[in-house]
N, C-alpha and C positions, 0 to 999 in steps of 0.2 A: 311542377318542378321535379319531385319524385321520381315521374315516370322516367322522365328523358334521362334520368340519374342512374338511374337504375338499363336505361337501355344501352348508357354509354357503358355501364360495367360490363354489360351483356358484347355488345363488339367489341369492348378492351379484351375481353377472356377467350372471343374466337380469333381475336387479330393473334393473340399472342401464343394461342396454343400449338399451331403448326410452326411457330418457332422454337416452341418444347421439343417438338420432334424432331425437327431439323439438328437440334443440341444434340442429341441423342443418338442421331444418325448419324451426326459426326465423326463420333469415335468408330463408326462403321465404317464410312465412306472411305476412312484411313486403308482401306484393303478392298478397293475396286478394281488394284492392279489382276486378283485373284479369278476375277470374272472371266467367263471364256470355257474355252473348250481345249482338252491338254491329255495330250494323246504318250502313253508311256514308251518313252524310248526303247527301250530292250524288250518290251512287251509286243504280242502278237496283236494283227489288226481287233482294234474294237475294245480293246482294255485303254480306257478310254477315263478323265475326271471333266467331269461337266460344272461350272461353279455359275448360277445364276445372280444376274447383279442383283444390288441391295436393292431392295423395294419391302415398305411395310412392315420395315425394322429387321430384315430378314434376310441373310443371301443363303441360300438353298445349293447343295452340291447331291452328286451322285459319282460312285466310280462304280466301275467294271472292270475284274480281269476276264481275260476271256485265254484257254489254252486250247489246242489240239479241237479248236472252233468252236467250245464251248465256252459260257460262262461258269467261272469256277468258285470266283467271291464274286460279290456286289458290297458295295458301302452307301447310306443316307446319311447328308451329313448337315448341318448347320450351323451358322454362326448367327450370332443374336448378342442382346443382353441378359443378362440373367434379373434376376430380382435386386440387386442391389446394385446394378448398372454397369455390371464389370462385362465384359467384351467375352464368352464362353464358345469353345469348339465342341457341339455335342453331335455323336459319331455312335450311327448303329450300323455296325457291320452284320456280315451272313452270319448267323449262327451262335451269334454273341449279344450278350445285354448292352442296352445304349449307358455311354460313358460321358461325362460332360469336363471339359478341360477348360480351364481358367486366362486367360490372355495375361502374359508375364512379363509379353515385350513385345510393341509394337511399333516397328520399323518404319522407314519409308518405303520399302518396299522387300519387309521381312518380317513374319511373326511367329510366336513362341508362345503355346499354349500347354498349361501342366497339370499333373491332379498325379497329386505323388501319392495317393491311396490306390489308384488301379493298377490292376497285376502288370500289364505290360501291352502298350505303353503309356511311362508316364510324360512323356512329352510327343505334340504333333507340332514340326515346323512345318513352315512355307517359306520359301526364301524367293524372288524373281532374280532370272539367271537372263543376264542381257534384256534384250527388246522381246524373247520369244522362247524364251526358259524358263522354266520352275523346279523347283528344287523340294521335295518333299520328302521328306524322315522322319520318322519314327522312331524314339529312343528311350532306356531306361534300364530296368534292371529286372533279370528272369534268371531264375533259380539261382541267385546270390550272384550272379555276373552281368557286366554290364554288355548292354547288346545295343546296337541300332542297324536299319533297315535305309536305305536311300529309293526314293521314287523319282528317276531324272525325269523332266515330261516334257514336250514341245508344245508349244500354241499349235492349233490345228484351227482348221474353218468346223463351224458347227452346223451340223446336217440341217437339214429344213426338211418336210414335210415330204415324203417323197408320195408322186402321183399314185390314184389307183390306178389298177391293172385292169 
């Protein structure tokens, strides 16, 4: 009797685990809108924000500015959990220390991440603008005044692999 006690605890605990995760990626899946590829309006070809959907607790981003046909910044970006479950936007841009921002407010399809210890900025939004918009700012306070930046972005198609030559 034992055994089979002991084997039902064992499939009770794999049945239920991928429902631990699924809990957890809920508070994720809240920002699938973000997924895609989002090409910067006033920016030249190729300055570009790439957001990978959530998979394995994790959506992964990238941006590029690119000027005068070069890249000028690059951004690594992630959204995850942190250790104590809360929703974190952490952000290593070119030339800068990675920054971890705290989720303050999650929308239906708008979020609000802060860390009012870093020099600037202490807030990154996302906002979705219509079916094919994105809204992203940057805000806070540098050298006693307050400042924010707008990134307007369009959904764009995301490149595929292109053939050898």
């Amino acid at each position: 009797m034992r055994p089979r006690l002991a084997t039902a605890i064992a499939l009770l605990s794999v049945a239920l685990a991928p429902a631990a995760v699924r809990a957890e990626d809920a508070q994720l899946e809240r920002l699938s809108w973000l997924a895609g590829c989002w090409a910067a309006e006033k920016g030249e070809a190729g300055s570009v924000e790439h957001w990978l959907p959530l998979a394995g607790g994790t959506m992964l981003g990238i941006g590029r500015t690119v000027r005068n046909g070069r890249t000028v910044e690059h951004e690594f970006m992630q959204i995850r959990l942190d250790a104590e479950g809360r929703p974190v936007f952490i952000a290593q841009p070119s030339r800068q220390k990675e920054a971890t921002f705290v989720a303050t407010s999650i929308g239906e399809r708008a979020v609000t991440f802060e860390n009012p210890a870093h020099d600037f900025p202490q807030r990154v939004i996302y906002r979705a603008v219509g079916d094919s918009g994105l809204a992203a700012r940057i805000e806070g306070t540098r050298n006693g005044a307050s400042r924010g930046i707008d990134f307007p972005m369009q959904r764009v198609a995301c490149e595929g692999p292109r053939p050898a030559p």
